[in-house]
N, C-alpha and C positions, 0 to 999 in steps of 0.2 A: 666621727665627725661627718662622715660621709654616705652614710648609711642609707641605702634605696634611693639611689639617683637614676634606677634605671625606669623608663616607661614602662607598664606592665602592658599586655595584651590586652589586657582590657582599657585599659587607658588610650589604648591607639586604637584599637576599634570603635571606641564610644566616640574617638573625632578629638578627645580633648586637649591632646595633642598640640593641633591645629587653630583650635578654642585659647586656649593661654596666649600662644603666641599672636593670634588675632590678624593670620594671616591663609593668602593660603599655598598647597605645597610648593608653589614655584618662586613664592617668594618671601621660605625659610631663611632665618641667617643660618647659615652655617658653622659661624662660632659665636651662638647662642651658649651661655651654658646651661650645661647637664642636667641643674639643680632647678630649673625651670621647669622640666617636664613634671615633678612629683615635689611642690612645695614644703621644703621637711615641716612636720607634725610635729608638735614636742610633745612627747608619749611618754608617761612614767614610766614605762616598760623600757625606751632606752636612756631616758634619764635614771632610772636603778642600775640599767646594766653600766653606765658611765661611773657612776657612784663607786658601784662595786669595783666593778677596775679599778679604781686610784687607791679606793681602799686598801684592797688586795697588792699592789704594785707598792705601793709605802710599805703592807708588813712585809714584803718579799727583800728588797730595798735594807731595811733594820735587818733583816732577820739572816739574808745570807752570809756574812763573813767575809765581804770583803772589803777589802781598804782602800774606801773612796777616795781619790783624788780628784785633780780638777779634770785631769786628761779622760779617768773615767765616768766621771760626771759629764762632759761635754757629750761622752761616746754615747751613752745612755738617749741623752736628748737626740743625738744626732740620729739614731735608732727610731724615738718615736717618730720625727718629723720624714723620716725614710717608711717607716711604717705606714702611717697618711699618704701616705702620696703613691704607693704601691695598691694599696686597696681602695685608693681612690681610684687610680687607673684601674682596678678590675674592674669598678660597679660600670668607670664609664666604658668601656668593652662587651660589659652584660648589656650597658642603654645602648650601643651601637647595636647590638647582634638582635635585640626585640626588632627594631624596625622592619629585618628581613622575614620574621618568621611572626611576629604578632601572637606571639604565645610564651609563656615565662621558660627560661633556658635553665632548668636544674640541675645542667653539668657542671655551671658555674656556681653553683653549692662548693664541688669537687674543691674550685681555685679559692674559695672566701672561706667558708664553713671547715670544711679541709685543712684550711690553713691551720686553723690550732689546734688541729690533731698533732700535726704535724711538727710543731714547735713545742710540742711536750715531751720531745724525745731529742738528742744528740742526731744532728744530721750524719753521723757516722752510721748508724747504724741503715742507713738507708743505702750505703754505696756511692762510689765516684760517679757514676749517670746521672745521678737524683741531684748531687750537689753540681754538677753542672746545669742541668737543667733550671735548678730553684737561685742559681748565679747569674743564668747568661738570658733564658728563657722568661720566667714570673721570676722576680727577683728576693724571692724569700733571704735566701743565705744572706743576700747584701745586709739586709737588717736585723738578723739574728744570730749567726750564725758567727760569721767573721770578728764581727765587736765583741761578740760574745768571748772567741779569745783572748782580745787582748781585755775585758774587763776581768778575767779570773786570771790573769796571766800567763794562760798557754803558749800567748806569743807575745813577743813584746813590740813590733811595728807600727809605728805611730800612724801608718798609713788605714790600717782597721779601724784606728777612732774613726777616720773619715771615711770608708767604704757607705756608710749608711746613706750619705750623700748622693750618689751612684744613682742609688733607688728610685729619683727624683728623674731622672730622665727617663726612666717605666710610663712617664706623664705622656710624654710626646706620640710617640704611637698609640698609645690608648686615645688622645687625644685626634689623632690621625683617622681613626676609625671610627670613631665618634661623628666628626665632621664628612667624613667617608657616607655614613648611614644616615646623616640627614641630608647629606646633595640627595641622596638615591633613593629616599623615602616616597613611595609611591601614599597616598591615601587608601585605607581601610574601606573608604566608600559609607554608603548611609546605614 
């Protein structure tokens, strides 16, 4: 949903930036949002990729064996709305971090693109480090990992349906940084 909210370097060199908002740097809002800098496009290319997910996510859904109830059903949802809202907070952390450096940050591949490398495997096999990290740090686990036991049963804590929830406060410092990097945005110049 939230795909490319960050300014490119080339977008904040060219000034346009500055040009959307129709102001100038000293008298940015600060909680403008994100989705202003890079108007979404509606691209076949992410309208197929949308497509295919739900496709894909419905045969998975039929297709794995387990016995939906409400509690798992609720968990699921609560999962994608923790998912949105964690990879919303990364692009807005990628739109913070262009401002300082004006050129595209492809470490942040690592936290987005990464991601579902990531989630194609049992966070077990990564170790306790990683499962702290992807809990307390980028909050992967919150949305995949934890629900994910109690929807196959590993665990029965009703409190894992609601972990995905969690996730959702990943918003506030992203958001923190975000407003962080437009007080302190100098102009690109002419």
């Amino acid at each position: 949903f939230r795909e490319k909210i960050e300014p490119s370097g080339k977008h904040l060199r060219q000034g346009k930036f500055q040009k959307q908002h129709g102001k100038t740097e000293q008298h940015l809002d600060v909680g403008e949002p994100a989705h202003r800098l890079n108007p979404p496009e509606h691209k076949i290319n992410s309208e197929s990729r949308m497509l295919q997910a739900v496709v894909m996510f419905c045969y998975g859904v039929s297709q794995c064996g387990v016995e939906w109830n409400f509690l798992k059903i609720t968990a699921v949802i609560f999962m994608l709305i923790g998912g949105c809202a964690v990879f919303s907070g990364l692009f807005l952390i990628h739109a913070a971090l262009c401002f300082f450096t004006l050129e595209g940050l492809e470490f942040m591949n690592i936290l987005t693109d990464g991601a579902r490398e990531y989630g194609k495997y049992p966070v077990s096999i990564y170790g306790k480090k990683t499962l702290l990290v992807t809990t307390f740090l980028i909050p992967y686990a919150l949305i995949q990992y934890y629900p994910l036991l109690y929807i196959l049963d590993r665990d029965s804590s009703l409190f894992l349906v609601f972990v995905p929830l969690l996730a959702v406060w990943f918003l506030l410092p992203s958001y923190a940084l975000w407003r962080f990097g437009v007080r302190h945005y100098q102009s690109s110049g002419s």
